[in-house]
C-alpha positions in Angstrom: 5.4 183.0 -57.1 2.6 181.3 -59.0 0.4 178.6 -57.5 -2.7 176.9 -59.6 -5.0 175.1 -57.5 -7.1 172.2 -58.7 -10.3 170.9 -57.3 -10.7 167.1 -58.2 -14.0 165.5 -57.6 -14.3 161.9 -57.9 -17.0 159.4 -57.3 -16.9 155.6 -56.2 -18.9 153.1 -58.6 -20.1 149.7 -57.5 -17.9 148.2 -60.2 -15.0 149.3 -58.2 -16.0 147.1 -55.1 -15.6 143.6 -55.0 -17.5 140.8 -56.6 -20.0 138.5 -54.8 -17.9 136.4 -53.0 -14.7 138.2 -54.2 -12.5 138.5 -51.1 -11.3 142.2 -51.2 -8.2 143.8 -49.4 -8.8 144.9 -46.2 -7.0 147.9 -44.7 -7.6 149.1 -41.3 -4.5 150.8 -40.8 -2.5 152.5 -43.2 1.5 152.2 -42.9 3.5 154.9 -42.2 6.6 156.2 -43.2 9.9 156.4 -41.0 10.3 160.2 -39.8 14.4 159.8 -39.8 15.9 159.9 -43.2 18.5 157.5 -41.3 18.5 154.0 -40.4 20.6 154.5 -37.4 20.0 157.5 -34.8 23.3 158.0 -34.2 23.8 159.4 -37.9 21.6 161.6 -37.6 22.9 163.4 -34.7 26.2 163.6 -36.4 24.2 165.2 -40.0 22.4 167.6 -37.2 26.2 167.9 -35.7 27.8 168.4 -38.9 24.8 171.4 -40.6 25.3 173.2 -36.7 29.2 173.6 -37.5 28.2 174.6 -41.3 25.7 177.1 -40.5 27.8 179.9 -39.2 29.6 180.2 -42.8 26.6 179.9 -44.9 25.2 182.5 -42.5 27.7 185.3 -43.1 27.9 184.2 -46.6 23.9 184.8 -47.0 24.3 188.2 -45.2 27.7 189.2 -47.4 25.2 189.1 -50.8 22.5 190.4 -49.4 24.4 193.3 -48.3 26.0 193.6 -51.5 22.7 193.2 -53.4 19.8 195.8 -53.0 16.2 195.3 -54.5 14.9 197.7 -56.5 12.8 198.7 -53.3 15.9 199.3 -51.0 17.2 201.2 -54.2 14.5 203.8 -54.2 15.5 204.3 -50.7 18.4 206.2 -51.6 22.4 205.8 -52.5 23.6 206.5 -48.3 21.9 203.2 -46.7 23.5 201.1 -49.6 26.9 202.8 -49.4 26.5 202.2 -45.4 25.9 198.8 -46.2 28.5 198.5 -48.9 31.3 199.8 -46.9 30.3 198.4 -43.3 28.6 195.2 -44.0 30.3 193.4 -46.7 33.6 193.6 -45.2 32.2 192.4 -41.6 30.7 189.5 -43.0 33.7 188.7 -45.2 35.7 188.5 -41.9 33.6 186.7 -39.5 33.0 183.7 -42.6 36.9 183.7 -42.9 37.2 183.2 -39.3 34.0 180.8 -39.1 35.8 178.5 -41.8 37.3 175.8 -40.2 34.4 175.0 -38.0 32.7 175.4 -41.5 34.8 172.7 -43.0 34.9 170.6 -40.0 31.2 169.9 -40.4 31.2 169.6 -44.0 33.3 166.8 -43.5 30.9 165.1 -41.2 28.1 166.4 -42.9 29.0 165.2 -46.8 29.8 161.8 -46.4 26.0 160.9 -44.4 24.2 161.6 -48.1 25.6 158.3 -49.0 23.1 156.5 -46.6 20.9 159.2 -46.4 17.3 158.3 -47.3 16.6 161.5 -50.0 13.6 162.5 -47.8 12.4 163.4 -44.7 9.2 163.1 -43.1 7.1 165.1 -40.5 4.1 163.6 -38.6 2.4 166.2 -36.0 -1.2 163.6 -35.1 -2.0 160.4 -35.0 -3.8 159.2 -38.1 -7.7 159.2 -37.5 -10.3 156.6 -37.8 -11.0 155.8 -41.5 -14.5 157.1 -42.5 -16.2 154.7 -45.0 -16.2 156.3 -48.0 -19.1 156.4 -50.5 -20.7 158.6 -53.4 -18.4 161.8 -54.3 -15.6 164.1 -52.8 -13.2 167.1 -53.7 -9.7 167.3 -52.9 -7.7 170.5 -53.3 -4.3 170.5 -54.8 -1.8 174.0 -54.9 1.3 173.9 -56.6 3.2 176.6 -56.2 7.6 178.3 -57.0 8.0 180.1 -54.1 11.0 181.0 -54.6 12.6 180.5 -50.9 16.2 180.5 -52.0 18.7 182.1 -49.2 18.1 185.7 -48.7 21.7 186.5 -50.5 20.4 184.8 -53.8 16.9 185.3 -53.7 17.7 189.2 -54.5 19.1 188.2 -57.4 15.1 188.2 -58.6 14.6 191.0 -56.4 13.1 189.5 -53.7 14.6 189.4 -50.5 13.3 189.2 -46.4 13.1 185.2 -47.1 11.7 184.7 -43.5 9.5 186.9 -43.5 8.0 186.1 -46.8 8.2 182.5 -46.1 5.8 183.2 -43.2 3.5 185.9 -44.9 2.8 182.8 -47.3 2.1 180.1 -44.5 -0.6 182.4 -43.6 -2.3 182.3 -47.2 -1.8 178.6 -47.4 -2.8 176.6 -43.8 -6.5 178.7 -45.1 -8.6 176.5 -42.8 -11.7 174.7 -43.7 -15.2 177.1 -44.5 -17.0 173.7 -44.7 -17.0 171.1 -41.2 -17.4 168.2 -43.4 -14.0 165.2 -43.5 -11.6 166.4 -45.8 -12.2 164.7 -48.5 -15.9 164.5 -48.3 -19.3 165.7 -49.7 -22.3 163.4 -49.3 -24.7 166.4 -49.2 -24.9 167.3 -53.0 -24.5 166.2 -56.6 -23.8 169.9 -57.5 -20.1 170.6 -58.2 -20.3 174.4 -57.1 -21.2 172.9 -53.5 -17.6 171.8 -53.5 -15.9 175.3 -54.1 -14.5 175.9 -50.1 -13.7 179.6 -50.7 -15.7 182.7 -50.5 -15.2 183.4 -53.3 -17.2 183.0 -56.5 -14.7 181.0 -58.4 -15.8 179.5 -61.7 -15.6 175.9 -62.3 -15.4 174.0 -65.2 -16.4 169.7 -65.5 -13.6 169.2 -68.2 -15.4 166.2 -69.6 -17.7 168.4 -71.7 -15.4 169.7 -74.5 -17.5 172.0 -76.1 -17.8 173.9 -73.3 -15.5 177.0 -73.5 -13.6 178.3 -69.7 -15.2 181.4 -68.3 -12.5 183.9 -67.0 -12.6 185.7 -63.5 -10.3 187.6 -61.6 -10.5 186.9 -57.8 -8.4 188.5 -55.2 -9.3 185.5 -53.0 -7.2 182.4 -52.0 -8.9 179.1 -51.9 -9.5 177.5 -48.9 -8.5 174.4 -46.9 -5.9 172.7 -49.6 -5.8 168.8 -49.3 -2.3 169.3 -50.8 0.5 171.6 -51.2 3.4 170.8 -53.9 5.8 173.7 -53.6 8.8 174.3 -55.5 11.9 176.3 -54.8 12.1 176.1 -50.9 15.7 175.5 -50.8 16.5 177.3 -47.5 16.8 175.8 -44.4 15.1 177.8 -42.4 12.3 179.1 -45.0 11.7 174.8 -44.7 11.7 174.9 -41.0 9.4 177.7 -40.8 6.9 175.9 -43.3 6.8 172.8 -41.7 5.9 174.6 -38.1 3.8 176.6 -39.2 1.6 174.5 -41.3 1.8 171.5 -39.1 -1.8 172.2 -37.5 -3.2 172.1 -41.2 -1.3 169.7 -42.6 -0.1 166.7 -40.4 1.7 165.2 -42.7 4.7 166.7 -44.8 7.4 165.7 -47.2 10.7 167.8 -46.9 14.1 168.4 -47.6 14.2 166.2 -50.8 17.0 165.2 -52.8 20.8 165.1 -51.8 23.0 167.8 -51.8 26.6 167.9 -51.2 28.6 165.1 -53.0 26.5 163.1 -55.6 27.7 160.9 -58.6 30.7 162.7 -60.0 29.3 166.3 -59.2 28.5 168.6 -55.8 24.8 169.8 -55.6 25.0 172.7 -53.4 21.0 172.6 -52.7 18.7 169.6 -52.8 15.6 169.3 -55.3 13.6 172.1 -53.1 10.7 170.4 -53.5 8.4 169.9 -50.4 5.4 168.5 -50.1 2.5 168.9 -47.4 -0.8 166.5 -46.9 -3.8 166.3 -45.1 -3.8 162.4 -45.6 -0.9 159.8 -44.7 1.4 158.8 -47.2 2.0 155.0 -47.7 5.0 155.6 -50.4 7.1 158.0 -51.2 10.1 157.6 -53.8 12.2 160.3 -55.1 14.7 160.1 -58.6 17.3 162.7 -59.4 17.2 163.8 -63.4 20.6 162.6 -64.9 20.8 165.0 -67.2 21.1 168.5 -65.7 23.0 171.3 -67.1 24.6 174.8 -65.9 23.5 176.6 -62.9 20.7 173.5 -62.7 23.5 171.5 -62.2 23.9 172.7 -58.4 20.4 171.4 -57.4 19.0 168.1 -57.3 16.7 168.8 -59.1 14.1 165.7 -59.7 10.6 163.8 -59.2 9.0 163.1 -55.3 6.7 160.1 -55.9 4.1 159.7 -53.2 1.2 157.5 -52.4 -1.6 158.8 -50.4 -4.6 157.0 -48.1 -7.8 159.3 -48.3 -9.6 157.4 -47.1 -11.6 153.2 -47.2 -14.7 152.6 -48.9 -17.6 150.4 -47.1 -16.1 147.3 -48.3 -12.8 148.2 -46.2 -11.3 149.0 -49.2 -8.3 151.4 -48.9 -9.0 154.3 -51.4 -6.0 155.7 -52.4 -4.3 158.7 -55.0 -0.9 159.2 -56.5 1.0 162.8 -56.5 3.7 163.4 -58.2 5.6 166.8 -57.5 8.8 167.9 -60.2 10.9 171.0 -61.4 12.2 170.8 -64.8 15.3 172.4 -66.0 15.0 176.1 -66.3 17.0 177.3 -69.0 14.8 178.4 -71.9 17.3 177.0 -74.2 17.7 173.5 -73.1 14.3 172.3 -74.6 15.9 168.9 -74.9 17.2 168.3 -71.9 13.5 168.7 -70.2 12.0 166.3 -73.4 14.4 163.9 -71.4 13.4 164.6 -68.1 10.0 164.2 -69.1 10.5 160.7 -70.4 12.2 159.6 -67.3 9.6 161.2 -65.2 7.0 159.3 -67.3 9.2 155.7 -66.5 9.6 156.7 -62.7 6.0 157.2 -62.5 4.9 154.0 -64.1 7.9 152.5 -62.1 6.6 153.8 -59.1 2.5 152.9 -59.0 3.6 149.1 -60.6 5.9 148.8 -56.7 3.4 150.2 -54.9 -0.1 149.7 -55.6 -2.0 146.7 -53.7 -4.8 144.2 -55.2 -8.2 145.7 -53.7 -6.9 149.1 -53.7 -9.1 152.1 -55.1 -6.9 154.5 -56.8 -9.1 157.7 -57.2 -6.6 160.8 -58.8 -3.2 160.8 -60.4 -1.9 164.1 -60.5 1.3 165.4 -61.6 1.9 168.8 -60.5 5.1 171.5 -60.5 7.5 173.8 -62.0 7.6 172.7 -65.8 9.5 175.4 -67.0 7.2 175.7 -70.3 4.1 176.7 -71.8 1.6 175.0 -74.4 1.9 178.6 -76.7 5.0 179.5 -77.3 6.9 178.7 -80.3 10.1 178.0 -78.5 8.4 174.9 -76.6 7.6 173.5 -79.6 9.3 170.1 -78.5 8.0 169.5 -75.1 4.2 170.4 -76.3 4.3 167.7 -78.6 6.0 165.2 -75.9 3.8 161.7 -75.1 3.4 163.0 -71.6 0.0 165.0 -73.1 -1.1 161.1 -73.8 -1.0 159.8 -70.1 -1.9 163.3 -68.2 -4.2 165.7 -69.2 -3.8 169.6 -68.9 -7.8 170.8 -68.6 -6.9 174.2 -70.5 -4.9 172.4 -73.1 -6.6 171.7 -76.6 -3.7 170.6 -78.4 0.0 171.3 -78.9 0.7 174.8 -78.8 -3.0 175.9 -78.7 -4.8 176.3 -75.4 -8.8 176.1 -74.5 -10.6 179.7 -75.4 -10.5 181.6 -71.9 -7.4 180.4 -71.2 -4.8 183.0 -70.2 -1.1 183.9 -69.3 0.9 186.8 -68.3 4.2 187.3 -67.1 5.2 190.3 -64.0 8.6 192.2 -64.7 10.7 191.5 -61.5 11.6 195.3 -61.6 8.4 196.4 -61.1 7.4 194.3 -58.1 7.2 196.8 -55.4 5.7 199.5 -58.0 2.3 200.6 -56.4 0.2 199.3 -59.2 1.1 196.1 -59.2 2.0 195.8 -54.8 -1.6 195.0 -53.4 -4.3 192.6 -54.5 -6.6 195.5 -56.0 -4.2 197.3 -57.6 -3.1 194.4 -59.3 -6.7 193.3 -59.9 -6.9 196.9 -61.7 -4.3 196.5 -63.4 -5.3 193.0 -65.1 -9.1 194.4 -65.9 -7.4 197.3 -67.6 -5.2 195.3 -69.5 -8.4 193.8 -71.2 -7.1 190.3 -70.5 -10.3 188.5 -70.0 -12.3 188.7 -73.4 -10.7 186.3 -76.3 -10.0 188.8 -79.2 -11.3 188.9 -83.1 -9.9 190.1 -85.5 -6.6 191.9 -86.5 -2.8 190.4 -85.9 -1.7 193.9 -84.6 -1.3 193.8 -80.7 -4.0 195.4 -78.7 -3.5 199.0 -77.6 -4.7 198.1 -74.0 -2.0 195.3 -74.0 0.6 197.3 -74.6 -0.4 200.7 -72.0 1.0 198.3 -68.9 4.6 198.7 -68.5 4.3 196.1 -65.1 3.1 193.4 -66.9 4.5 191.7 -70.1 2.8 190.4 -73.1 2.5 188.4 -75.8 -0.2 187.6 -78.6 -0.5 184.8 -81.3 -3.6 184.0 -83.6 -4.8 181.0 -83.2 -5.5 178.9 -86.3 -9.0 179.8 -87.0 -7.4 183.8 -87.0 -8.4 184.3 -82.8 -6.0 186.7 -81.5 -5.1 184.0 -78.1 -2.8 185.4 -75.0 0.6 183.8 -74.7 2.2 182.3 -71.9 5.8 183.7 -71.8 8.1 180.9 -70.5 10.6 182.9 -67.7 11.9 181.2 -64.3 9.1 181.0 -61.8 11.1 183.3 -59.7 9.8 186.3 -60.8 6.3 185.8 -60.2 5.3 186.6 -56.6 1.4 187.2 -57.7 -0.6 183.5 -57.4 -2.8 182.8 -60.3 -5.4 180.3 -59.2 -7.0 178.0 -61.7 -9.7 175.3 -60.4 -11.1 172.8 -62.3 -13.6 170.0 -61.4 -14.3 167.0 -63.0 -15.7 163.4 -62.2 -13.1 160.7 -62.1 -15.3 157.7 -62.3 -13.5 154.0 -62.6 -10.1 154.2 -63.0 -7.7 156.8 -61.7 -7.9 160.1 -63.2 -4.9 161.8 -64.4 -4.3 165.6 -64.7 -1.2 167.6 -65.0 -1.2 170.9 -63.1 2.2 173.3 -63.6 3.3 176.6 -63.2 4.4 178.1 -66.6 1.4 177.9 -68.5 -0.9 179.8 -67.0 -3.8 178.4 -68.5 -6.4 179.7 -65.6 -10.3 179.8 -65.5 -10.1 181.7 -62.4 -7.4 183.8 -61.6 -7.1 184.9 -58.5 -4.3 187.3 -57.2 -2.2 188.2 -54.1 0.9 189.1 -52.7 3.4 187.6 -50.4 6.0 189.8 -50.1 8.4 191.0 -47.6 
């Protein structure tokens, strides 16, 4: 699992109020979305009806796999408990989902037909909206995006991780972090220095990416950032991961985005999961608009996989001004080989997006951040991304460790864990894994030779890869693999101004381009 963070900092000019005499938009109270996905409450009883009577088989089916697939830490437990499980388990289960089966088709047959009318969305409201605090000078908000891999138990083995539940609530602890500072979210009226808006403990280094001569110092942190604004998580197919989530982050984040995209029939295919994207916010949403990419291939094909589009109220300036920001939360197509069919989805996303802000923005509105976050599925290094790095999307969103296509900033860096080495003591805690990276000699940006470091090459937990850059730096690599085999978080936080118009910033898994780095585990 792999989570950047980003802090954005933005600041409110005069020329962004009204005129003399200008008659601004005034916005007391913000809209809110419907929490039922349904226009009629009687279908959603019979969805509820119709995933109650399906449960049971996917149940038995879930505990068949995982009975059938060990993780390389029940492996090192020894041959008897897996035979045990082998011989005992997997024929149970096979029996109780034959016998659960017609109840199992019963409800997909009321179950299928309701994504039709479905809205592709559901939305979770835990408090009533508070007052709007006139907004003025310069904030911070927090944004994590994060794979985190919650797929059934059964399939989630598959990348050797298993204990979904308990993973799922191991990570809810990390990321409902409260607050270390009492101020609004959103707010910071006390300070002109950006370092006054770091909310963690620790000493996290932060970079104003308007400056471009200014090279990104490196840090390893075993520390998780405090009191996220947002959450954009990938990857939480399962039901009950999703459930979990959205109860136990519900006192930090009020309002939440879940259970995205269809599944079952859609267009002339069957998506056995939705898009697993899932988004949570400490502000109310005015909009929210997801789109399904056409194009997916292979094992992709079973997800609906896609683009949420949401619109957020932060806040209202002086003027009563409602001063708003756009997220927009995607997982691209996985397989390494498909480079074209993520160029495409990147140029719909591009068209959504537009598409989206054009329906939904307001005259008198402040827009204050754009930010497009997620699972990319690529890198800005590697040779085999060639055609997404130069794709137009670099034009209209920025990547702050990015200096052009297929080179990244100096200090930025990338590393990949092997999934069969995930439980291995070295890698299994914060320090050990903190260790590991210092003794890897990751930090520094090499001189000098095109041979591979020795120091690189001593880790057998960690893979990597080198490149010179064009001026003959040796520069680290991100390695493009599915998010799923990363369970360690690597934090990167950048602040910036975003003065006038709406500043846009791209923030995504695979590249790895991180200032600070900061690492932990949530495993089972």
């Amino acid at each position: 699992m792999i989570s950047p963070c980003s802090h954005i900092t933005w600041e409110v000019k005069p020329s962004q109020l009204p005129a003399p005499g200008e008659q601004g938009a005034v916005f007391l109270h913000p809209m809110s979305l419907s929490e039922s996905p349904f226009n009629c409450p009687l279908f959603g009883l019979i969805f509820s009806l119709g995933l109650a009577l399906l449960f049971p088989s996917y149940w038995f089916v879930d505990r068949l796999l995982s009975c059938a697939v060990a993780t390389s830490a029940e492996r090192s437990q020894g041959w008897a408990l897996r035979l045990l499980r082998l011989l005992l388990g997997v024929p149970l289960y096979l029996l109780l989902f034959l016998l659960s089966l017609p109840l199992g088709i019963l409800g997909l047959l009321l179950w299928a037909p309701l994504h039709q009318i479905r809205r592709p969305f559901c939305y979770q409201k835990t408090s009533h909206v508070p007052p709007e605090r006139a907004i003025e000078g310069k904030g911070t908000f927090l944004f994590i995006s994060a794979n985190l891999c919650l797929l059934p138990d059964g399939l989630a083995r598959f990348s050797n991780l298993g204990h979904t539940q308990r993973r799922t609530a191991r990570i809810c602890n990390l990321l409902a972090l409260p607050r270390a500072s009492k101020e609004p979210w959103g707010m910071d009226g006390k300070s002109e220095d950006s370092a006054s808006l770091c909310s963690t403990n620790d000493v996290l280094a932060m970079v104003e990416t308007h400056k471009e001569d200014r090279e990104f110092p490196s840090e390893i942190s075993v520390g998780f950032p405090e009191g996220a604004d947002f959450l954009c998580l990938q990857e939480v197919f399962d039901g009950r991961a999703a459930r979990k989530l959205r109860r136990l982050l519900a006192p930090s984040f009020p309002h939440i985005l879940y259970d995205v995209g269809p599944s079952g029939p859609y267009r002339c295919g069957f998506r056995f999961f939705n898009s697993g994207l899932f988004l949570a916010s400490r502000y109310p949403p005015l909009a929210a608009k997801y789109f399904c990419y056409p194009n997916a291939r292979g094992e992709d094909s079973l997800a609906a996989k896609g683009l949420l589009c949401v619109k957020v109220q932060v806040g209202v300036n002086e003027e009563q001004q409602r001063i708003v920001g756009y997220i927009n939360c995607t997982h691209l197509h996985a397989p390494e080989a498909d480079s074209c069919v993520r160029f495409d989805q990147m140029s719909h996303l591009l068209q959504w997006v537009a598409d989206f802000q054009s329906e939904n923005s307001e005259a008198g509105e402040v827009a204050v951040f754009d930010v497009l976050c997620g699972d990319l599925n690529f890198d800005n290094c590697s040779a085999d991304d060639h055609l997404e790095q130069t794709h137009h999307l670099f034009e209209a969103y920025r990547d702050p460790c990015r200096d052009c296509a297929g080179r990244d900033r100096p200090g930025a860096l990338g590393t990949l864990l092997r999934a069969e080495h995930l439980y291995h003591e070295a890698v299994n805690t914060p320090e050990n894994m903190k260790r590991l990276w210092i003794g890897s000699s990751l930090l520094p940006s090499w001189q000098g030779s095109q041979t591979t470091s020795p120091s690189l090459c001593a880790s057998p937990y960690l893979l990597h890869q080198r490149r010179l850059s064009d001026e003959g730096r040796e520069m680290p690599v991100s390695l493009l693999v599915p998010n799923t085999y990363y369970i360690y978080k690597y934090i990167c936080q950048v602040t910036y101004r975003a003065i006038g118009a709406a500043r846009k910033l791209v923030l995504y898994q695979m590249d790895l381009p991180a200032q600070t780095l900061a690492i932990m585990v949530a495993m089972g």
